[in-house]
C-alpha positions in Angstrom: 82.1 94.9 119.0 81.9 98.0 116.2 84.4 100.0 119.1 87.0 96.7 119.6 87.3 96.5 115.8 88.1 99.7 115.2 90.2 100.0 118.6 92.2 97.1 117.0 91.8 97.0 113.1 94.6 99.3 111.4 94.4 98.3 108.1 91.6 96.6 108.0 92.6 93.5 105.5 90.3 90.5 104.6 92.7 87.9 103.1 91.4 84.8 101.6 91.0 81.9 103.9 88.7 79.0 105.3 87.3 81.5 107.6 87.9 84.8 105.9 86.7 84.3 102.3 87.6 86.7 99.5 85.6 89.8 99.4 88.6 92.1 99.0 89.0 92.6 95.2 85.1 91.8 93.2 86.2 93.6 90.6 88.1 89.9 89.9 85.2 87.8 90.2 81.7 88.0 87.9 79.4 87.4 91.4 80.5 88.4 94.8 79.1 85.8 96.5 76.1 87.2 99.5 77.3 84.5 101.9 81.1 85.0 101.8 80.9 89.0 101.8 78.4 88.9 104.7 80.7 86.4 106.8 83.7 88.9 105.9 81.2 92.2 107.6 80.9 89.8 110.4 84.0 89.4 111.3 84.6 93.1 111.6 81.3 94.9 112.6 80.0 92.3 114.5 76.6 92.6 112.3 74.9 94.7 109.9 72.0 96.8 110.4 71.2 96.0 106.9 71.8 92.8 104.9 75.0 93.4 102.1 73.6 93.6 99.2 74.6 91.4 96.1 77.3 93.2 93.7 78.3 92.5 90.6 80.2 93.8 87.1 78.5 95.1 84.3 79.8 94.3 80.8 83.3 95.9 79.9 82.6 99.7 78.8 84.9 99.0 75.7 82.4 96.3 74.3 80.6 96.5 71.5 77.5 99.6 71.2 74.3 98.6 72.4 70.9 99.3 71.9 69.7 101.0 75.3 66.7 100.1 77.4 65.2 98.3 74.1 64.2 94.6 74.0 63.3 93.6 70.5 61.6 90.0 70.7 61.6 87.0 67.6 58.9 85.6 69.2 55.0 86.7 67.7 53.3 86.3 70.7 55.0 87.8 73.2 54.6 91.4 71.3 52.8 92.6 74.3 56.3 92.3 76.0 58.2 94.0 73.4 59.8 97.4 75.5 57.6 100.4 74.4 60.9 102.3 74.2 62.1 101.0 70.5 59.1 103.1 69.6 57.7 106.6 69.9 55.3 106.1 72.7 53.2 108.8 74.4 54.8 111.2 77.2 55.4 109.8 81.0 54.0 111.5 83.3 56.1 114.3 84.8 58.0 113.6 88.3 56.4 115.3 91.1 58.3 116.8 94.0 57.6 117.5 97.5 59.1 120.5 99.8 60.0 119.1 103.0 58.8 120.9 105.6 58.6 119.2 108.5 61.2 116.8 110.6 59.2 113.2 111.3 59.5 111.9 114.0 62.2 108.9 114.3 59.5 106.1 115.1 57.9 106.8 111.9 57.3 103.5 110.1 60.0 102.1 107.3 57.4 101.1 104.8 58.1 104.8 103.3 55.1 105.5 100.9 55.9 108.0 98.4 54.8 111.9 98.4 51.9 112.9 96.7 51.3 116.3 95.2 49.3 118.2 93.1 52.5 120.0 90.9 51.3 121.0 87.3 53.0 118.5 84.8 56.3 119.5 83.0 57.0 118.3 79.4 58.8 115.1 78.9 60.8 114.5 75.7 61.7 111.2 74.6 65.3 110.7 74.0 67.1 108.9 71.5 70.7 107.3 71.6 73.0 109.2 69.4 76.0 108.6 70.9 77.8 105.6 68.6 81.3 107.3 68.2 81.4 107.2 72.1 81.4 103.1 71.7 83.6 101.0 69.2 82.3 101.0 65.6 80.2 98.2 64.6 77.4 96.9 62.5 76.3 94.3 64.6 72.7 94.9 65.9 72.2 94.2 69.7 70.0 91.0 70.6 68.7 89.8 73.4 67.6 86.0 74.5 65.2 86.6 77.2 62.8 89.0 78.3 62.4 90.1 81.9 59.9 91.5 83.4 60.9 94.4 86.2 59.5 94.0 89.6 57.3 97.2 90.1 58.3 96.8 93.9 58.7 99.9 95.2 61.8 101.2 96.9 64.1 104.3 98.0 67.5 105.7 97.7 69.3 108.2 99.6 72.2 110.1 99.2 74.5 112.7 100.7 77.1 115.1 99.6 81.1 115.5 100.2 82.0 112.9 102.9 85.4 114.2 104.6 86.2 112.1 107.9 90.0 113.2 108.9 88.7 115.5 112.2 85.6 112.9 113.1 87.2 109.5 112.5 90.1 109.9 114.7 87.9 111.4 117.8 85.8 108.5 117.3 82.6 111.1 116.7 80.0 109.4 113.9 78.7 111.9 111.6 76.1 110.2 110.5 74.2 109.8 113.8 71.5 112.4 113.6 71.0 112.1 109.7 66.8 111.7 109.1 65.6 109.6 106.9 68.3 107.3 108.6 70.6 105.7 106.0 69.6 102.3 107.1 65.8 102.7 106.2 66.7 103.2 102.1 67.4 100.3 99.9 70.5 101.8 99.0 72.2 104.8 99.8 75.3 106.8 98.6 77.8 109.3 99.6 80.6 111.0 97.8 84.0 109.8 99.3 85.8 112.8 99.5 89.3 111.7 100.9 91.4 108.6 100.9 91.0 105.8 103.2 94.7 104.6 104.1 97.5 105.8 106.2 100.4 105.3 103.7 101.2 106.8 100.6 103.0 110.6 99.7 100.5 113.4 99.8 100.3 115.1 96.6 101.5 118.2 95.7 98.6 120.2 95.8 96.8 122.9 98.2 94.3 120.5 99.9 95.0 117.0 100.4 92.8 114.5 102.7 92.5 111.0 104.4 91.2 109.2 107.5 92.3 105.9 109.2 91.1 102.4 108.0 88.5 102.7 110.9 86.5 105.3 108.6 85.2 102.1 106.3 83.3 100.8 109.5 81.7 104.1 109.9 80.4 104.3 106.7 79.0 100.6 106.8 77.8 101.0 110.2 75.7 104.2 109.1 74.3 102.1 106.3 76.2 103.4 103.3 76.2 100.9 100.3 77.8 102.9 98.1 80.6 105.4 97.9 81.7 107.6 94.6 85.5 107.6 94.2 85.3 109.7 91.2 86.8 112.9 92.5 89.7 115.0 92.7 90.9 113.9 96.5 90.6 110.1 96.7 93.9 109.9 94.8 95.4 112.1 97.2 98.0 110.1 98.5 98.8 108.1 95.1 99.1 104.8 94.6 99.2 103.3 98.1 96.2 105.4 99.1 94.0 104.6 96.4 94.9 100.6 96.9 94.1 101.2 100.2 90.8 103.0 100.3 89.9 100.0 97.5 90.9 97.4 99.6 88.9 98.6 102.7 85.8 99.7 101.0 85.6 96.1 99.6 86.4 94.3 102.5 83.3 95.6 104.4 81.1 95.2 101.5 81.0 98.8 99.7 80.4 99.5 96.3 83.1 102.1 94.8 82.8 103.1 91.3 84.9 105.6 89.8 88.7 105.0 90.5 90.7 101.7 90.4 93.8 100.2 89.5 93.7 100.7 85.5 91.1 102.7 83.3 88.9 99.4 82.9 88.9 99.1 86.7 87.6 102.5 86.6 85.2 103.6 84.3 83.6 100.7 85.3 80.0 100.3 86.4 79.4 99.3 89.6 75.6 96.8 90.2 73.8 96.4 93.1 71.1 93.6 92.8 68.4 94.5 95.4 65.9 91.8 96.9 63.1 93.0 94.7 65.3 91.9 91.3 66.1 95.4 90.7 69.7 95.7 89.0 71.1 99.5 89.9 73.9 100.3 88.1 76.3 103.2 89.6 79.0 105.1 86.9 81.1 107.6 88.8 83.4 110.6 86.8 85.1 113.4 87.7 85.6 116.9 85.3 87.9 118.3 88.2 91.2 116.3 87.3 94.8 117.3 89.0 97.5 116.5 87.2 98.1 113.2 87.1 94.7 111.9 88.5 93.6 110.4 85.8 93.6 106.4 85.0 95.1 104.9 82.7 95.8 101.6 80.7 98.1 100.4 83.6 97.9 103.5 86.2 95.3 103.8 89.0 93.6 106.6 89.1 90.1 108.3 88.7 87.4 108.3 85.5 88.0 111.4 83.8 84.7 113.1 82.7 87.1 116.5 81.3 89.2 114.7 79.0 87.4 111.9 78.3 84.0 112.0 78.2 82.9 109.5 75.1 84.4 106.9 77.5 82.2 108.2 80.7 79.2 108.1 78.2 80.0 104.5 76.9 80.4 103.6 80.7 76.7 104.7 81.2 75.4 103.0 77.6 76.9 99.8 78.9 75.1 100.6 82.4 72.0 100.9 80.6 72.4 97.8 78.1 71.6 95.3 81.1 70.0 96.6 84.0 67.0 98.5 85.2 68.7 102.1 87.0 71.4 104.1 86.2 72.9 106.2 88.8 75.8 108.5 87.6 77.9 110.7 90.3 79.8 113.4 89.1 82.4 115.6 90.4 82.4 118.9 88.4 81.0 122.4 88.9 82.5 125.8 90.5 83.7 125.8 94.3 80.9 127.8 96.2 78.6 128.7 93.7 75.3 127.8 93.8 74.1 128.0 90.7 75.2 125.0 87.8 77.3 126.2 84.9 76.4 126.0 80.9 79.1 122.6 81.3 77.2 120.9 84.1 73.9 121.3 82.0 75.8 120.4 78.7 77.1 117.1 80.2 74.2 116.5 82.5 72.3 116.3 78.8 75.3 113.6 77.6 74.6 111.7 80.2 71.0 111.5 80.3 71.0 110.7 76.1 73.0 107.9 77.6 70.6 106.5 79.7 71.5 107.8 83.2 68.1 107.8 85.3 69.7 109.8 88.5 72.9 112.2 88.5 74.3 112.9 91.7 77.1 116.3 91.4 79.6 117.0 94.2 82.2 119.4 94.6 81.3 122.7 94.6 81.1 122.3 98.5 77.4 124.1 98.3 74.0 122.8 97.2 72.7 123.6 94.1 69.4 122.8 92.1 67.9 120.0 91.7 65.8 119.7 88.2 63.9 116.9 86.4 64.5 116.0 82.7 63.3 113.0 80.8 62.4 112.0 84.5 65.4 112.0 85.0 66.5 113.6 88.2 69.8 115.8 88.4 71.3 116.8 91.9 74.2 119.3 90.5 75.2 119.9 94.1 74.3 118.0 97.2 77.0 119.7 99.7 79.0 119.0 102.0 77.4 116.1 103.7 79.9 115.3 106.9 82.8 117.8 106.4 84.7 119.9 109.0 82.9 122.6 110.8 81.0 125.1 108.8 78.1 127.6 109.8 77.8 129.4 106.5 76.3 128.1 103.1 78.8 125.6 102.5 77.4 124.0 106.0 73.9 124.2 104.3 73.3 120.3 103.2 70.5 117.5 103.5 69.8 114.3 102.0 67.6 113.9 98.4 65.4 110.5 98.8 64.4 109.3 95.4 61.5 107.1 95.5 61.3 104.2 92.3 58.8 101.8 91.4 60.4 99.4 90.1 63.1 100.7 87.5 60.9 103.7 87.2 61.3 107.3 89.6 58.3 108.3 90.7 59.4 111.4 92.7 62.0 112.8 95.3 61.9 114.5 98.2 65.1 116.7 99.9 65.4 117.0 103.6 67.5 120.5 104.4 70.4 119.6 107.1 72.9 122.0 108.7 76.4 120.7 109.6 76.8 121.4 113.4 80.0 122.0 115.2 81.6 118.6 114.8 80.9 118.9 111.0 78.0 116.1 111.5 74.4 116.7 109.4 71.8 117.7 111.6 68.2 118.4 110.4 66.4 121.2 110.2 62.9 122.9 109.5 63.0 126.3 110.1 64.7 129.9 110.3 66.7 131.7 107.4 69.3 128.4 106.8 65.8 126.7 106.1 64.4 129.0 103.7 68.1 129.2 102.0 68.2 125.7 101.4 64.6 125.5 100.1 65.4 128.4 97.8 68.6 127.1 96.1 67.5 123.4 95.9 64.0 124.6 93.9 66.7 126.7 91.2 66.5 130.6 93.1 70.4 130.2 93.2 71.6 133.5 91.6 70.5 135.6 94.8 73.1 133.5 97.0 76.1 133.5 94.5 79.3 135.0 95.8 80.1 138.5 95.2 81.7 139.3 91.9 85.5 140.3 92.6 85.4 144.3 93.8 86.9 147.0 91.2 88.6 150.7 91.5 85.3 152.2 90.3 82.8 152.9 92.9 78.7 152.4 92.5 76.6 155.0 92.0 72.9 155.2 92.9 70.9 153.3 96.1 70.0 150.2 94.2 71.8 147.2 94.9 71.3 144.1 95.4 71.4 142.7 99.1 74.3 139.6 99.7 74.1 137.6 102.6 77.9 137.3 103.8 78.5 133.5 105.0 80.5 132.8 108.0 83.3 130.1 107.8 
């Protein structure tokens, strides 16, 4: 049924109806109801592989500041409820990590426990909210109600690099086939949309420009995607049209899509997935890479800006913070091909972790690049290109970072090293130079990969050097 809807489906539309509810535009609505957006999915794929999870809006970034992840209770006794955060409390312990080295076997069960290891504990510093001029002025104090208690469930997310579908989608090749862990077995998973969804619409006057048919949005539901980060310097490629689009499609089969929209509001916006454990995961996606134009505005669609404006990315991720357990923020920023982060990534990574952001997720330099621990928070600066066009050098290197949580908590990560093969589809694997390369960059020994510095008139002298491995593309 997957085939005949795509075979048939051009632009892939969900108007309201008896039979075809609204799930088009939940930016509109507080709650997007389970039962209407599930019966919308049915009508196109058929069925899910995994049950839509429950979206909603956080409060509007431009609200008044807020006192992150602190619950101060009236009530004398309930202080053993009081969050541990309003205080100095003793250092967490530090995140471990596990180097994946082997390829399990597909039948492996889905009740994922998470790694162990015996890695020597890192400091943790507590960090305090310092960012009020990022949020309107005021002297109000932040209260809250009610106290919840977070489910300690455990659970997992995965999530993939650059996502570019204009050679697969129209071949009707799925990229996303041979990707291990499988999408499907995570609670949620994300991608980085790197391309707009729509066949109408100017392209934009620029080098690069990108889009796949209306059929791509089945794909990425099918594979088990939940969310997709629009923040980035190609969804807008086609303007106005495109962008509405990619929107309309993304929310018709039940996709989360933070970082673009109609207006500024629409896209600085965070993004909440309430999972069937209670957890609330909040999703806040930016770019720093901004063409001309890109940017959105009071009444102009475009993408959050995290060059120009970053106090409003940061209030964006206080506002995440204010009312729900995890904070994931995506970011597009970095330097094409290098492998090692910049002083800006790490400046703004720091912004946005004082802001409350528990993962970060960085695209765009089209190669993978550390992944570090602060605060326990994790930082991905560079996951790759995750299903891209054919690629046999270090920008086909990618893989997929599982982050295990207990509850609202991380409790580790784990990366499993992919190659892209010759359809530009992820394909794992667990040994042989590639291997080692991945390992290498992804635990921060980056420099010895970097591309050659530009060559000059004056020639070396001597037999030292350092040795360069030349990629193929």
């Amino acid at each position: 049924m997957v085939a005949s809807a795509r075979a048939n489906t051009a632009s892939l539309r969900c108007p309201r109806s008896v039979w075809r509810p609204n799930c088009q535009i939940p930016a509109e609505i507080n709650v997007a109801n389970n039962k209407n957006v599930s019966r919308c999915a049915t009508i196109h794929l058929g069925w899910r592989a995994k049950p839509y999870i429950g979206s909603t809006l956080a409060a509007p970034v431009d609200s008044a500041s807020v006192l992150r992840r602190c619950i101060l209770s009236g009530f004398a006794g309930l202080t053993l409820l009081i969050a541990p955060g309003c205080a100095d409390s003793e250092p967490e312990k530090a995140i471990f990590v596990v180097r994946d080295t082997s390829i399990p076997s597909n039948d492996q069960s889905e009740d994922r426990s998470p790694p162990t290891s015996s890695t020597t504990s890192t400091t943790v510093t507590t960090v305090t909210e310092q960012d009020n001029e990022a949020s309107p002025s005021t002297t109000e104090a932040a209260t809250s109600t009610a106290t919840t208690v977070v489910n300690e469930q455990m659970w997992t997310l995965l999530a993939g690099g650059d996502v570019l579908l204009d050679l697969t989608e129209p071949e009707g090749v799925d990229p996303f086939t041979e990707v291990h862990p499988d999408l499907k077995s995570a609670d949620v998973a994300i991608v980085n949309l790197e391309m707009a969804i729509t066949e109408r619409g100017e392209p934009y006057d620029k080098e690069y420009v990108f889009r796949a048919p209306g059929s791509s949005a089945l794909t990425l539901a099918g594979a088990g995607i939940d969310v997709v980060s629009l923040g980035n310097n190609h969804v807008f490629d086609y303007g106005r049209e495109g962008l509405e689009d990619t929107i309309s499609v993304l929310d018709e089969v039940g996709i989360l899509r933070p970082g673009a929209g109609s207006n500024n509001a629409e896209a600085y916006a965070p993004r909440v997935l309430s999972l069937d454990n209670g957890i609330r995961v909040a999703f806040v996606s930016a770019t720093a890479v901004v063409p001309g134009g890109f940017a959105a505005g009071a009444d102009r669609p475009g993408v959050a800006d995290a060059k120009w404006a970053i106090p409003r990315v940061l209030a964006a991720v206080r506002a995440a913070a204010s009312g729900n357990d995890v904070v994931v923020v995506s970011l597009h920023w970095g330097v094409e091909r290098e492998p090692c982060p910049t002083e800006e990534q790490r400046s703004l990574a720091q912004q946005v972790i004082d802001a409350g952001a528990d993962l970060i997720l960085g695209h765009h330099p089209h190669v993978l690049q550390p992944i570090e621990t602060y605060d326990r928070t994790v930082i991905a600066y560079s996951l790759g290109n995750f299903a891209w066009h054919p690629r046999y050098g270090i920008t086909g290197d990618t893989g997929v970072l599982e982050v295990v949580f207990k509850g609202s908590s991380i409790q580790g990560y784990q990366f499993h090293p992919h190659v892209l093969n010759y359809t530009g589809s992820a394909t794992p694997i667990s040994s042989g130079d590639r291997y080692e390369r991945i390992v290498d960059i992804v635990e921060g020994r980056c420099e010895e990969y970097a591309p050659e510095s530009p060559t000059t008139t004056e020639a070396p002298t001597g037999t030292e050097g350092v040795t360069t491995t030349i990629a193929t593309e």
